[in-house]
Backbone bond lengths (Angstrom), bond angles and torsions (degrees), N, CA, C in turn:
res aa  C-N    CA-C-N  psi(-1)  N-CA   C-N-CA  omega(-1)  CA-C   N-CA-C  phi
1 X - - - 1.442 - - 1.533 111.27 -
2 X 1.183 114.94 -50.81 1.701 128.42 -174.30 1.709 98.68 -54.54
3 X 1.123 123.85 -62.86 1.621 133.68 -169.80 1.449 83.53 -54.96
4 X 1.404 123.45 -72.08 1.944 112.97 -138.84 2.226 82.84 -75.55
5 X 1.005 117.71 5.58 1.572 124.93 158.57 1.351 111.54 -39.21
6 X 1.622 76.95 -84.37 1.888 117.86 -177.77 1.768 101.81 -43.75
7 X 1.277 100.87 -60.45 1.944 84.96 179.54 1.261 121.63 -45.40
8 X 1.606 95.18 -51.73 1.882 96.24 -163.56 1.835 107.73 -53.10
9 X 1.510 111.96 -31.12 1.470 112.79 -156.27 1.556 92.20 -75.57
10 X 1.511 122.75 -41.45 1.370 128.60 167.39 1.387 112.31 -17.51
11 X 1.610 84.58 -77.09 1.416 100.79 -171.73 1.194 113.84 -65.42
12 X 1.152 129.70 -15.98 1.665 122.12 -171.66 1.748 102.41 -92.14
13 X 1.451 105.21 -31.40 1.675 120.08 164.18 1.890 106.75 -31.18
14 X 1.386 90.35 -46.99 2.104 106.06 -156.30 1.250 80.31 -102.50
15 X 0.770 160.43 -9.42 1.448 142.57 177.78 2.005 108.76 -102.05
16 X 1.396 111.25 -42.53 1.459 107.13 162.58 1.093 118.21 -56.63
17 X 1.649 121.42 -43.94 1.905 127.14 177.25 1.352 105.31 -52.12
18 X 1.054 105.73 -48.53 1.907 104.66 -176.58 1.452 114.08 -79.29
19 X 0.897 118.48 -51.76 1.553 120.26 162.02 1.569 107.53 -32.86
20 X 1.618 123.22 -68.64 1.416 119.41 178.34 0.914 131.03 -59.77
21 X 1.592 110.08 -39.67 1.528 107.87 167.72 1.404 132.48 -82.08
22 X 1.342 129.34 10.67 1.393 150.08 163.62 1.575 105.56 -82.63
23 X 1.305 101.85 -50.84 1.972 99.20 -177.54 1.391 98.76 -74.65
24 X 1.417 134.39 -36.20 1.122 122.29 178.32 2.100 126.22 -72.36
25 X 0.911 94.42 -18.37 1.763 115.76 172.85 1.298 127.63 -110.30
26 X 1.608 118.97 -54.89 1.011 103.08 170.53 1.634 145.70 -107.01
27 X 1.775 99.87 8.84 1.291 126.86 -160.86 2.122 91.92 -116.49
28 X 1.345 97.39 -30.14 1.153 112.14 164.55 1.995 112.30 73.45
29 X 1.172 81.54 34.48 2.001 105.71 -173.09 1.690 98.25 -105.34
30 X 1.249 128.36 68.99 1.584 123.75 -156.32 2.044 97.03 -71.83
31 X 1.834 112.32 -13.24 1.329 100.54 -145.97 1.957 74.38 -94.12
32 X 0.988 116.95 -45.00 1.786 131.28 -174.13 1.738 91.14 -51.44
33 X 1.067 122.18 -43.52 1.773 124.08 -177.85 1.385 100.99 -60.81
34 X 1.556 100.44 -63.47 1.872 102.08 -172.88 1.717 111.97 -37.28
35 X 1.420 95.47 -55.88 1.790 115.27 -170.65 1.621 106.15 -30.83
36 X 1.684 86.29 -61.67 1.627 103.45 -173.51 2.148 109.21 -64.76
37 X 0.811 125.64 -23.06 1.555 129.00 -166.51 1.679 82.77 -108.35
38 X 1.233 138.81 -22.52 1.239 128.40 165.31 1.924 104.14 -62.30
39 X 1.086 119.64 -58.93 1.275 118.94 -171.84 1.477 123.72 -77.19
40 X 1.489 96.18 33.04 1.640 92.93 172.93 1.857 111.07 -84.02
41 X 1.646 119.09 -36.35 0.870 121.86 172.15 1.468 107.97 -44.60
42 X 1.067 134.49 -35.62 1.467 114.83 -161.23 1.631 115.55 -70.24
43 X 1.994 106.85 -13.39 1.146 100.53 174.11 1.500 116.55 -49.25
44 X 1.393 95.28 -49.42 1.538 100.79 -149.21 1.532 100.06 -71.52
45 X 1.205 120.07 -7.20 1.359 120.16 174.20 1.675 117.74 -55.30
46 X 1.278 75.56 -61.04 2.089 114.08 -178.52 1.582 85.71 -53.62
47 X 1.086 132.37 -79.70 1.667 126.87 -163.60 1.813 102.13 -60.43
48 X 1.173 137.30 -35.20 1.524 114.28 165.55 1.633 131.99 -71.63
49 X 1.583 104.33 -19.28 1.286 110.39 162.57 1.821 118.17 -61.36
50 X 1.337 77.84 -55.26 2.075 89.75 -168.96 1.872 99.02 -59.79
51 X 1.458 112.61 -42.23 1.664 116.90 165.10 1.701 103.50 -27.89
52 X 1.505 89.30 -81.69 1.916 97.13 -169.64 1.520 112.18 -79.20
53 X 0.852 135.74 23.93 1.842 161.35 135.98 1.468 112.71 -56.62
54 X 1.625 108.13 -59.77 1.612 134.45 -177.04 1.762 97.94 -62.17
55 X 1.171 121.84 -57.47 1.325 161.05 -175.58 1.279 106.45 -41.08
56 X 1.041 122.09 -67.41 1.829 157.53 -177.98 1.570 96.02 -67.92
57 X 1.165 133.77 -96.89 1.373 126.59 170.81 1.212 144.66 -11.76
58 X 1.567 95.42 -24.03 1.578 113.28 171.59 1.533 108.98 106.25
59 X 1.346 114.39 25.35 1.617 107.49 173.49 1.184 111.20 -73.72
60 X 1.515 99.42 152.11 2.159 109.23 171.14 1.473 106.50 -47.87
61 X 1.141 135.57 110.41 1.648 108.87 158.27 1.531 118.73 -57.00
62 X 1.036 114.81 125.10 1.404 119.78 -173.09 1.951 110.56 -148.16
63 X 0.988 122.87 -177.33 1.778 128.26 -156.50 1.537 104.59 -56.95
64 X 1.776 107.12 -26.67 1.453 96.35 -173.92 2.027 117.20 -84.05
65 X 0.922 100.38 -4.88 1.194 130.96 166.91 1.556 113.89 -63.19
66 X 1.407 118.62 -65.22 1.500 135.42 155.41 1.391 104.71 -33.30
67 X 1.479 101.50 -79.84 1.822 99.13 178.80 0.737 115.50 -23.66
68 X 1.400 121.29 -81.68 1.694 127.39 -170.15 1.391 109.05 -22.04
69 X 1.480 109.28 -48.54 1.732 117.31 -154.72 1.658 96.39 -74.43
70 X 1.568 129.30 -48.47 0.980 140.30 171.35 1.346 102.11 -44.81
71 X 1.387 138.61 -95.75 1.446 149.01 -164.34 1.453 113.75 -43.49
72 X 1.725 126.15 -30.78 1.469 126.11 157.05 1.824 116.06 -66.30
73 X 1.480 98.93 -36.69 2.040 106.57 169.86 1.951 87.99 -49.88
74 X 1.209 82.82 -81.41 1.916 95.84 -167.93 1.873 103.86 -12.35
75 X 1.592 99.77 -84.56 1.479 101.68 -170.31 1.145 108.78 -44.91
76 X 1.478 131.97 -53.81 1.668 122.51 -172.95 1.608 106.15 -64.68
77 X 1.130 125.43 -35.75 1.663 111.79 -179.19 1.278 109.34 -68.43
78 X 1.423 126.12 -56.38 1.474 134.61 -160.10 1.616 109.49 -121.65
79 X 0.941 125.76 15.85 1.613 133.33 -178.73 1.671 104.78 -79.30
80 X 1.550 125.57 -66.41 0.994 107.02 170.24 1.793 141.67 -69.39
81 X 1.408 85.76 -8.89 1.887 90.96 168.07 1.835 99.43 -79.19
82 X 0.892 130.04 -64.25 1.275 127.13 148.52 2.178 116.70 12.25
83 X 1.527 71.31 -94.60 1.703 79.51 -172.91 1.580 93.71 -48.57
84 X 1.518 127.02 -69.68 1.549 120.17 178.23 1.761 120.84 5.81
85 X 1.623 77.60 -82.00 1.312 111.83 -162.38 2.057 97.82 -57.47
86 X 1.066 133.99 -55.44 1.377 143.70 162.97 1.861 102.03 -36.92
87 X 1.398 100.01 -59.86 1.689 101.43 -170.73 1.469 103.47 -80.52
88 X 1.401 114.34 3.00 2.011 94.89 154.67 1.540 129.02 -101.52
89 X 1.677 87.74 -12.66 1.540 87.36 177.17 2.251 105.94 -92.59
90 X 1.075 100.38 -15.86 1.068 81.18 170.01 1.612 124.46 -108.91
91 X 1.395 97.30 38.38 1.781 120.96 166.50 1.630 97.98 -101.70
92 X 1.028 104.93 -46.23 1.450 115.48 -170.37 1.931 97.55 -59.26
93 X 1.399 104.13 -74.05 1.339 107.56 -172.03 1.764 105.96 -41.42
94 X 1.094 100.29 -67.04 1.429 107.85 -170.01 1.449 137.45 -72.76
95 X 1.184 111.19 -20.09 1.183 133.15 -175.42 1.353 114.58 -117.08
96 X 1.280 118.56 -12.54 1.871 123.34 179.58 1.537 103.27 79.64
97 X 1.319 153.16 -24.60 1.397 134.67 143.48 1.177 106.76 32.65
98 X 1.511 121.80 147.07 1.426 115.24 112.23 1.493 154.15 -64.19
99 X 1.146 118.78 140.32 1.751 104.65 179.12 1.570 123.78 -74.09
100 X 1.159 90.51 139.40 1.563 90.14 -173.96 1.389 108.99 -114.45
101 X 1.556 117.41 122.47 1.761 109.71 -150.89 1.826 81.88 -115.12
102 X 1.415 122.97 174.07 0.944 121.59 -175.24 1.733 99.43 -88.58
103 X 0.984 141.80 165.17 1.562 128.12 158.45 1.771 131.64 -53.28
104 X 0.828 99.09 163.98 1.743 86.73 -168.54 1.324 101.05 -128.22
105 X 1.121 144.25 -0.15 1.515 128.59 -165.50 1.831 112.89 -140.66
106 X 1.519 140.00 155.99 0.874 118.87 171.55 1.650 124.56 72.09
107 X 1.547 96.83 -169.62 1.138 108.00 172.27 1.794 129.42 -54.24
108 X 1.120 95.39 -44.64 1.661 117.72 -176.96 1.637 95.12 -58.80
109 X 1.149 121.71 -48.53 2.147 125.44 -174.73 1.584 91.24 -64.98
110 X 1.358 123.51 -46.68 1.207 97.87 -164.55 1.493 120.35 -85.83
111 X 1.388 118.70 -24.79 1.501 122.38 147.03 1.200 117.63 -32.11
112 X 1.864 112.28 -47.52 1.702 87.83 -172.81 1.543 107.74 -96.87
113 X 1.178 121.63 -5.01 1.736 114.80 159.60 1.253 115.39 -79.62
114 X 1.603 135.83 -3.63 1.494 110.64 157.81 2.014 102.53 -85.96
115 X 1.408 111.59 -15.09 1.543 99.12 -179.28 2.066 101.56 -53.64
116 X 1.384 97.29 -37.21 1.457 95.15 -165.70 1.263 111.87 -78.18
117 X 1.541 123.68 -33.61 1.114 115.79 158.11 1.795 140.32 -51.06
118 X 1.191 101.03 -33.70 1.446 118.32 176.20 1.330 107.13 -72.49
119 X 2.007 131.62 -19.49 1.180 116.70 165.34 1.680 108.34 -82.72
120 X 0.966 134.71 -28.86 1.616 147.72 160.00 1.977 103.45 -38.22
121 X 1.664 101.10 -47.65 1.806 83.94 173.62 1.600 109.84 -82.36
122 X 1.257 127.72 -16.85 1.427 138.41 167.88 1.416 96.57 -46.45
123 X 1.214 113.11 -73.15 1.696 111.80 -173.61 0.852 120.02 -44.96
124 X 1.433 118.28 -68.39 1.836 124.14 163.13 1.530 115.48 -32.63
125 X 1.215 107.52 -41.34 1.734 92.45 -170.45 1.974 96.03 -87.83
126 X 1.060 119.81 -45.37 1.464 106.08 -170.65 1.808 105.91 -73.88
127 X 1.463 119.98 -18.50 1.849 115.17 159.44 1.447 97.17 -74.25
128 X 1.338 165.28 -48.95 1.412 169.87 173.03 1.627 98.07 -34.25
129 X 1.144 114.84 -69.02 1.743 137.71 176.79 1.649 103.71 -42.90
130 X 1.358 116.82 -72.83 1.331 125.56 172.57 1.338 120.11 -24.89
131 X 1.428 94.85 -79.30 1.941 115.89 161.92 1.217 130.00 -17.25
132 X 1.566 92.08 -75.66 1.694 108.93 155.61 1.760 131.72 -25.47
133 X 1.288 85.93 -54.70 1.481 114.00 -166.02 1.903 102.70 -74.00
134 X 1.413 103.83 -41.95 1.522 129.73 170.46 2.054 111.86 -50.98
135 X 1.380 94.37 -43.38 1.289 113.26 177.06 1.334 124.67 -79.94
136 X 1.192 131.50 -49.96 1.153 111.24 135.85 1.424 163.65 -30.03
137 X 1.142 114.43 -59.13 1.345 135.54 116.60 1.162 128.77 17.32
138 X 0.954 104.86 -70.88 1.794 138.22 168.02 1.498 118.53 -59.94
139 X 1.719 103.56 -48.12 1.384 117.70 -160.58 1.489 128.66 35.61
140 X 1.146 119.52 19.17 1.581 99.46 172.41 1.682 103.87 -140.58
141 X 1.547 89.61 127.23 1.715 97.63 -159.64 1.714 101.67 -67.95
142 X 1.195 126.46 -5.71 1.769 125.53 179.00 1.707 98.33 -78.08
143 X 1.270 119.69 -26.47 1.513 105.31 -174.52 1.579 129.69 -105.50
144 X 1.929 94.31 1.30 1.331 89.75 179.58 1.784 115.58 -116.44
145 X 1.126 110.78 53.87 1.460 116.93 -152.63 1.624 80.97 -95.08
146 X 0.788 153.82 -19.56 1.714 152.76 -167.08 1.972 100.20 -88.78
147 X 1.637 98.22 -47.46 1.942 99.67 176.82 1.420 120.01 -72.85
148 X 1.653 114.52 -10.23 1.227 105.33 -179.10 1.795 91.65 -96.48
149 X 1.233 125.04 -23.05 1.337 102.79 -172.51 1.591 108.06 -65.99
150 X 1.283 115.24 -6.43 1.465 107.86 -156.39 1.512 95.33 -103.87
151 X 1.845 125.02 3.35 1.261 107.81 151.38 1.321 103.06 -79.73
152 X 1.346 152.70 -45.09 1.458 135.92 -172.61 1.378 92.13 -48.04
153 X 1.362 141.15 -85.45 0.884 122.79 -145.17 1.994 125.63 -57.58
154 X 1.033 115.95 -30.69 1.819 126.17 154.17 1.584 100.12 -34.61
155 X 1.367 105.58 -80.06 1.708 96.66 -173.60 1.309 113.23 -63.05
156 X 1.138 142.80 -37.48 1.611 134.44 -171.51 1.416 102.84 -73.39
157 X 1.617 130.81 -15.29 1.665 126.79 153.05 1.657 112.77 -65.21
158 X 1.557 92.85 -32.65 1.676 84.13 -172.27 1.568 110.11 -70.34
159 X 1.671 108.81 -37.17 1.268 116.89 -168.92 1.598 109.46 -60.38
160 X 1.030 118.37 -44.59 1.531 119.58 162.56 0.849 155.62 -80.10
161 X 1.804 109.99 7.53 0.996 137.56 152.02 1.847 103.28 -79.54
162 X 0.990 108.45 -67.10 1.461 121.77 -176.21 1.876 95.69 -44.71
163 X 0.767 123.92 -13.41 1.928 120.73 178.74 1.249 95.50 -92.03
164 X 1.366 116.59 -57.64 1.793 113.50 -153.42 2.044 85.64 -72.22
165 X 1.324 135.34 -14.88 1.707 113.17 -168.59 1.194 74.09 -97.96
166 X 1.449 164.77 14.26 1.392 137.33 -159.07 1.953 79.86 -119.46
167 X 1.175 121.92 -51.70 1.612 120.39 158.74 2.066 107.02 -35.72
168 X 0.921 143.73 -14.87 1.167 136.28 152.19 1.026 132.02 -83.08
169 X 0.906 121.94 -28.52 1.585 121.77 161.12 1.536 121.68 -103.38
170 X 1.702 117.20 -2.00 1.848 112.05 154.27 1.748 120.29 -72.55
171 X 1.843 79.14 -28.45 2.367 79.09 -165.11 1.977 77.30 -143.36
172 X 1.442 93.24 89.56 1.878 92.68 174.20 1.329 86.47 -78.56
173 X 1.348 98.53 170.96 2.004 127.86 171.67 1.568 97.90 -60.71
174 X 0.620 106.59 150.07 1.823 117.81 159.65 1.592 95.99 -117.20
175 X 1.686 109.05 125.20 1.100 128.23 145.35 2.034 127.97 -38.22
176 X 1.229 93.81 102.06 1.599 84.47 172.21 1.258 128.14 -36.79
177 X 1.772 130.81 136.75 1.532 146.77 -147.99 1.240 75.87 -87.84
178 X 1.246 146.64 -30.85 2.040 123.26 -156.90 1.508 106.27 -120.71
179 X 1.406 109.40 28.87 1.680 99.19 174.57 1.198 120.85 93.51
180 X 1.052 126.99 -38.07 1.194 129.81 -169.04 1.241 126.84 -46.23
181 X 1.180 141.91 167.99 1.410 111.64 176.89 1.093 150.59 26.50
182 X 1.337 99.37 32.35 1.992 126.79 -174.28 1.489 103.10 -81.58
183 X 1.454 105.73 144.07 1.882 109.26 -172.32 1.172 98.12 -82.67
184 X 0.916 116.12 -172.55 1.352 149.62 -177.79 1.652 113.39 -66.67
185 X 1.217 141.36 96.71 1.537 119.04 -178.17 1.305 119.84 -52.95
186 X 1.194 140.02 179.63 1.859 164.12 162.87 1.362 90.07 -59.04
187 X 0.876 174.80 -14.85 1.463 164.94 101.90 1.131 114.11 -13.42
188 X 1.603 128.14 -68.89 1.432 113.13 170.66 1.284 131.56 -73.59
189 X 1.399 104.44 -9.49 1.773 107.61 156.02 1.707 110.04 -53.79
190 X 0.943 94.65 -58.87 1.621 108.32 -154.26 1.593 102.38 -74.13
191 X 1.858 130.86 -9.02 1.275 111.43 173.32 1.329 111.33 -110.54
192 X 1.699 129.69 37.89 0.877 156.14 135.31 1.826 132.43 -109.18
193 X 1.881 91.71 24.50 1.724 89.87 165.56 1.440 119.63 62.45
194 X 0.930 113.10 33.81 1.711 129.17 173.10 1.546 134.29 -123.08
């Protein structure tokens, strides 16, 4: 039950983004878009209830249980960079915008890969929290040997995430010597409100 959960909220995740960002671009209702990209949180609500619902009843705790805890970390760490990142390119497409790319070279890339990393320890610590919270819950340390593995696994994503951004700032990109592929200056940040 918990897993075919996890899809539907997925899917209802990609189906609210598009939904909001269609009323907001192409239906041209930006406040009816917000509403809808406002109510994505409530998935993840709905999937931690029905979790400790599953929980309560007397289910095994077992990996799909973990998930859950993982995939609610996920959306709260990286969910709203996410929608962001989705709602600029489809300003851009639809609306004529400019694009706003993250930086690519140097110091500035690796600034914005520890921003992304730091939502990656968000996840880990609020799937860690969950777990926790799951474990208790539960109270009996013979049945939850599957929820504690699934804090190792939260931090050993973070830990390897946290290596590959720490590779950005030992050997950053060097910007090409002839221009090429040069970002965007602080000017075109700034005449798109950023």
């Amino acid at each position: 039950m918990i897993v075919a959960l996890i899809i539907a909220c997925e899917i209802g995740f990609w189906v609210l983004l598009a939904a909001g960002l269609a009323f907001r671009y192409l239906l041209r209702m930006p406040r009816t878009g917000l509403a809808l990209l406002l109510c994505e949180p409530v998935l993840e609500v709905v999937l931690l209830v029905a979790t400790a619902w599953d929980l309560k009843n007397g289910a095994e705790p077992d990996w799909t249980h973990g998930l859950a805890a993982l995939y609610i970390g996920y959306t709260v760490g990286h969910g709203h960079r996410t929608v962001k990142w989705l709602d600029g390119h489809a300003a851009h497409r639809l609306d004529g915008r400019p694009l706003i790319r993250p930086p690519r070279y140097g110091p500035a890339r690796a600034r914005h890969e520890t921003k992304v990393w730091l939502g990656t320890l968000i996840a880990a610590a609020v799937a860690t929290a969950l777990l926790q919270l799951a474990i208790w819950y539960v109270g009996d340390p013979s049945r939850v040997t599957s929820l504690e593995s699934w804090r190792s696994t939260a931090w050993r994503a973070a830990g390897i995430h946290g290596l590959i951004t720490l590779t950005y700032w030992l050997w950053p990109k060097k910007a090409p010597r002839d221009g090429a592929g040069a970002e965007p200056g602080a000017a075109d940040r700034e005449r798109v409100g950023r």
